[in-house]
N, C-alpha and C positions, 0 to 999 in steps of 0.2 A: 865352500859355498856360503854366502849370506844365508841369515836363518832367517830371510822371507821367501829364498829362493829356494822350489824342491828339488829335491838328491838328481832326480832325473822326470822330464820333463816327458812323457810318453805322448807322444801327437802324432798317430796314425795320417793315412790317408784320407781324406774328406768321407765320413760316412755316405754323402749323397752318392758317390761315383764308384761304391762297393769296387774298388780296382784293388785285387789282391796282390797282385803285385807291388804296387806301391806303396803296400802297407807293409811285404815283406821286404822291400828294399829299405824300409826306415826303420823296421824293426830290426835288422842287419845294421845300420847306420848308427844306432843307439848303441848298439853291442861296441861297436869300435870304437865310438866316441867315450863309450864308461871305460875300457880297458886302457886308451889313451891317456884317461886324465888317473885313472887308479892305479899304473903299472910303469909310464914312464920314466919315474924313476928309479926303477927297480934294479938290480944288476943281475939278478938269476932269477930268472922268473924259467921255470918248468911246466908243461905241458902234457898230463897224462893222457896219452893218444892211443886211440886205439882204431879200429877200423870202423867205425861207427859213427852213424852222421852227427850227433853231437859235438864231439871231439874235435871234429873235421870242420865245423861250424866256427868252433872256437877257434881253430888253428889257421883258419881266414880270416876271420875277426882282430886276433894278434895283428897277423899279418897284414892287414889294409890298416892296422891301427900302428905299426911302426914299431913294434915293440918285439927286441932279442929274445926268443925263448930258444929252450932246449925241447924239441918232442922226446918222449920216452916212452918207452913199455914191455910191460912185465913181458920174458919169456920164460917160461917153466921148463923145467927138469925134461917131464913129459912133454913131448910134440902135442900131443890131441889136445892139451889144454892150453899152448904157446899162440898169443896174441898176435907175438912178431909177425908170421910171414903176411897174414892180412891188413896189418898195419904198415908194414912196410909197402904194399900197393896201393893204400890208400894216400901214405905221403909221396909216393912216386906221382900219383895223380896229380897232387896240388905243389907240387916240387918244394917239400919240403925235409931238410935231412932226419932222419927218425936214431934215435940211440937206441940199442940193445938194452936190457938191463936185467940179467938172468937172477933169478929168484928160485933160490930152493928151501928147503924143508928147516931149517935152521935159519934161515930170514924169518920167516914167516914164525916158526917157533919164538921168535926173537922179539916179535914185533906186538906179539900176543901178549908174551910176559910185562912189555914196556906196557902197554895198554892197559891192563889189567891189575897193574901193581897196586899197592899198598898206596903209591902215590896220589893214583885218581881218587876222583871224587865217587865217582860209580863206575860197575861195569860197564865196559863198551858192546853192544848188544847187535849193532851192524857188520854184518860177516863182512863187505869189502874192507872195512878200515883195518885189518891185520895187513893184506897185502898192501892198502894205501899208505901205511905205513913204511913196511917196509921199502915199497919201492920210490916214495920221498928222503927217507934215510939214507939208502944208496946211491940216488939222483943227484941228493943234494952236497951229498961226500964231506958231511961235517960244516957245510956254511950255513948260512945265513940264507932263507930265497923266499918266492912266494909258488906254488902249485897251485895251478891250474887245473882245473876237468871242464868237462863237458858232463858229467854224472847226473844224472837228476835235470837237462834243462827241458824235460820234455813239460814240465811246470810251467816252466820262465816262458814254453813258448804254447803253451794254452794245451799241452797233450792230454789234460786229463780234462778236458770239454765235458768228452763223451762221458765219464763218469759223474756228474754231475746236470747232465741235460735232463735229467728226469727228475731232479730235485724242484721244487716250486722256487719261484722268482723270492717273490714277500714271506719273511720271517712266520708271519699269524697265518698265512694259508700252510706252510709248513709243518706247523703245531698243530694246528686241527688238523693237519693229514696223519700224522703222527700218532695222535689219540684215536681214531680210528681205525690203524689195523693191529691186529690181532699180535704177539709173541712172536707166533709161528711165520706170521706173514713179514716183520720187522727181521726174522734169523735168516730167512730167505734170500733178503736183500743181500 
């Protein structure tokens, strides 16, 4: 991009005509149009899918943006804690092929040590990135690729509104809210 031009241009639907629809069909449009221009030429681009609307989000996104991914996801040792069988109805939904990718106690052991090594800079303190690890390790089967989630877009798509709707607009009405309540009332929150 020219560096007069921003990364991504975010132009919703005309505030006058509040039509939500048309703001989530642009906000979907955006999605495809970043993955297009950031993944196109990628040769292994993976997708950690799971059965959850993120993921699912993403994996239509790829998809109306033209771009070869592999879906994957962790299954465990354990059934009660295997992703597969709901992930695999979720890509039957959107007809997309889903890969197994079995993970057990010695992945995960594995993925820990790498993480944690002498190498890093600091410990890794995020419980998924053990198994994020390991299941890009065995996805990626020693090459080169980019990974994909859907993890965390409920940000990207305004999910944490409601946590934040009670906070003041203006910085200085903020601050003097601030100085006003009490310890107990600020532990609360």
């Amino acid at each position: 991009f020219p560096a007069e031009q921003p990364f991504l241009n975010l132009r919703f639907a005309s505030s006058e005509t509040g039509d939500l629809k048309k703001a989530a069909q642009r906000v979907f449009s955006i999605g495809v149009e970043y993955l297009r221009q950031r993944l196109s030429r990628e040769k292994n681009v993976i997708l950690f899918f799971s059965s959850g609307s993120d993921s699912l989000l993403v994996a239509l996104m790829l998809r109306d943006a033209g771009i070869s991914f592999r879906a994957v996801t962790a299954d465990y040792g354990w059934e009660r804690y295997s992703e597969y069988p709901a992930a695999q109805k979720a890509a039957q939904c959107i007809g997309i092929p889903l890969e197994r990718v079995p993970l057990r106690g010695r992945d995960y052991w594995s993925s820990f040590l790498g993480i944690h090594s002498a190498l890093q800079d600091c410990p890794c303190g995020n419980a998924p990135s053990m198994v994020w690890h390991a299941l890009a390790i065995k996805s990626l089967k020693g090459q080169r690729g980019v990974v994909v989630t859907g993890d965390h877009a409920d940000s990207l798509f305004l999910g944490f509104e409601e946590m934040h709707r009670q906070m003041p607009n203006h910085t200085e009405e903020y601050w003097k809210k601030e100085r006003r309540m009490s310890l107990a009332e600020k532990c609360a929150r």
